[in-house]
N, C-alpha and C positions, 0 to 999 in steps of 0.2 A: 504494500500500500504506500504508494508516496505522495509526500505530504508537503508542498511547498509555501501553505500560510501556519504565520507565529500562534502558538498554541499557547493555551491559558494549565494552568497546574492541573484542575480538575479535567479537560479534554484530554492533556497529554496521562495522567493514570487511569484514566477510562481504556485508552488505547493501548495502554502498557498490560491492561488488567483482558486486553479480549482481540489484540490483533497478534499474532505469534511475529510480526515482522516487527515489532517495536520491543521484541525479547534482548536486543541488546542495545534498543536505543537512550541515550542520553539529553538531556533539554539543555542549551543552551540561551540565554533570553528570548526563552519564546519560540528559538526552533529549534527542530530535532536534528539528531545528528546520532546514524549509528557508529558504536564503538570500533574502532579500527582496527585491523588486524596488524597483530606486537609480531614483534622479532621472537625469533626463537630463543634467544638467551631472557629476554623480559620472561616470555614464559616459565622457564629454565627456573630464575629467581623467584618469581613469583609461587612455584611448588613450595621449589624447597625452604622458603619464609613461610609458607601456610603449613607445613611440616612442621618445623621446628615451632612455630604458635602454638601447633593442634596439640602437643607432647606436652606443654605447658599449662597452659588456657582450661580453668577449670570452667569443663560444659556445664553445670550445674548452672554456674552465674552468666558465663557467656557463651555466642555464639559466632562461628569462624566464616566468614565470608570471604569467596574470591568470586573477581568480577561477576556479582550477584545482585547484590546490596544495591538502593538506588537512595542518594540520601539527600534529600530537600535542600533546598537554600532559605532562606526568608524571602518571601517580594513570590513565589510560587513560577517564577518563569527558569530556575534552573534546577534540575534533578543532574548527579552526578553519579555512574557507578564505579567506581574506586577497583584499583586491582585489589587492594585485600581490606576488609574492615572487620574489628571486634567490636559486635555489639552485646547490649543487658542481653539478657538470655529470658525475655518476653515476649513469646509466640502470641503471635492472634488466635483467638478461638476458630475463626474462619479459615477453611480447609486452602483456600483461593485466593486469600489475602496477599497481599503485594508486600515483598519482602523492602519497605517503603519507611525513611527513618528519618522523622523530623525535631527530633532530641538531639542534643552532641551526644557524639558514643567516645570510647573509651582508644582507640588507636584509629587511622586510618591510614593506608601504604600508597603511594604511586611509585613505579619502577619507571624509567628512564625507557622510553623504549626511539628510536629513529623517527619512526610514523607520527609520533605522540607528543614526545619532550617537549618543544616548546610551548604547543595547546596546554599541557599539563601542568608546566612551572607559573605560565604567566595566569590562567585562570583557574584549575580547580584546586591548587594549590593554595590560593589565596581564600579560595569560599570555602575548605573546612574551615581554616580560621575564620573565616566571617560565620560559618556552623557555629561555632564555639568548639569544637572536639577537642577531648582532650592533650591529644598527640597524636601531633600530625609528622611522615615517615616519606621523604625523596630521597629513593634508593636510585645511584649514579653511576652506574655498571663503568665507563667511560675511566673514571677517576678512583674506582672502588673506594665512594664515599657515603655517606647517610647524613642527611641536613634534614635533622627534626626542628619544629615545633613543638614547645613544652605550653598549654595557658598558664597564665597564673591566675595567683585569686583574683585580681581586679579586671582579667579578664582580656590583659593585653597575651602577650607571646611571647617567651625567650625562645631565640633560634642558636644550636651551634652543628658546625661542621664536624663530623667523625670521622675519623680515617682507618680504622681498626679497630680490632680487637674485640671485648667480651662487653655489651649494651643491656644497661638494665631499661625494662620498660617502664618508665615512670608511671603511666597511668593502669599498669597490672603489676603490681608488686608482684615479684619470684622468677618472673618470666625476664628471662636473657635471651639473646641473640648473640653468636658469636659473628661478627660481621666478616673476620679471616675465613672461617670455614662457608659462609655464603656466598663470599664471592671467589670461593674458588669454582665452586659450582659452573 
């Protein structure tokens, strides 16, 4: 189905909720834009960080998404789905329900990928922060770096560059990444 006028929040999850070709589409102000196809190393990284999550991430509280999750902006004209997001582990009762997240969640990931990078640094990079999420994760295969977003209480962002080693997740206490063994991958 293609869709060349700007769609309003509720038309674009109507469509998400009942057209199978909008299964990987993304909203950007108001228009749609399916998800790109990533290089094989994005993908590569992208397991092996939902790997190492899954082994950690206690399901009881939360739940592990990759390219799945579609999570609101404020203002209803952009839904984003993120290569990996931890969310509360708060099912809808509804069997059909649109895996659909308009709270800040607990971690969200984007990977670097050729097709993507740019689109991904300059805009959805910037809206989990405008989300509020707790920690936000640009993994830079390139440079084998991690430039998180930490909020703080007041609500702003401290950001630092990593270059190695063993990552505690701020917003899942217990939970590490070891960043040398990921990007050897």
């Amino acid at each position: 189905m293609a869709v060349t006028a700007r769609l309003d929040g509720a038309v674009y999850e109507q469509l998400v909720a009942t057209e199978p070709a909008f299964e990987r589409t993304e909203l950007f102000d108001g228009i749609p834009a399916e998800k790109s196809a990533m290089s094989w190393h994005h993908g590569d990284l992208g397991v092996e960080l939902t790997v190492v999550l899954r082994l950690q991430v206690d399901p009881h509280a939360y739940r592990l998404r990759a390219n799945h999750a579609r999570l609101a902006l404020p203002g209803g004209d952009n839904y984003y789905i993120p290569d990996i997001a931890v969310i509360p582990n708060n099912p809808p009762a509804l069997l059909r329900a649109l895996d659909l997240h308009r709270e800040p969640v607990p971690l969200v990931v984007e990977i670097w990928s050729p097709s993507t990078g740019d689109y991904d640094a300059a805009v959805k990079l910037p809206g989990y922060r405008l989300r509020g999420d707790a920690e936000v994760w640009w993994l830079y295969p390139p440079d084998r770096t991690l430039t998180r977003w930490l909020r703080r209480s007041d609500g702003g962002y401290d950001e630092e560059v990593i270059r190695g080693g063993v990552v505690d997740v701020v917003a899942l206490p217990g939970v590490r990444v070891d960043l040398d063994a990921l990007f050897r991958h």
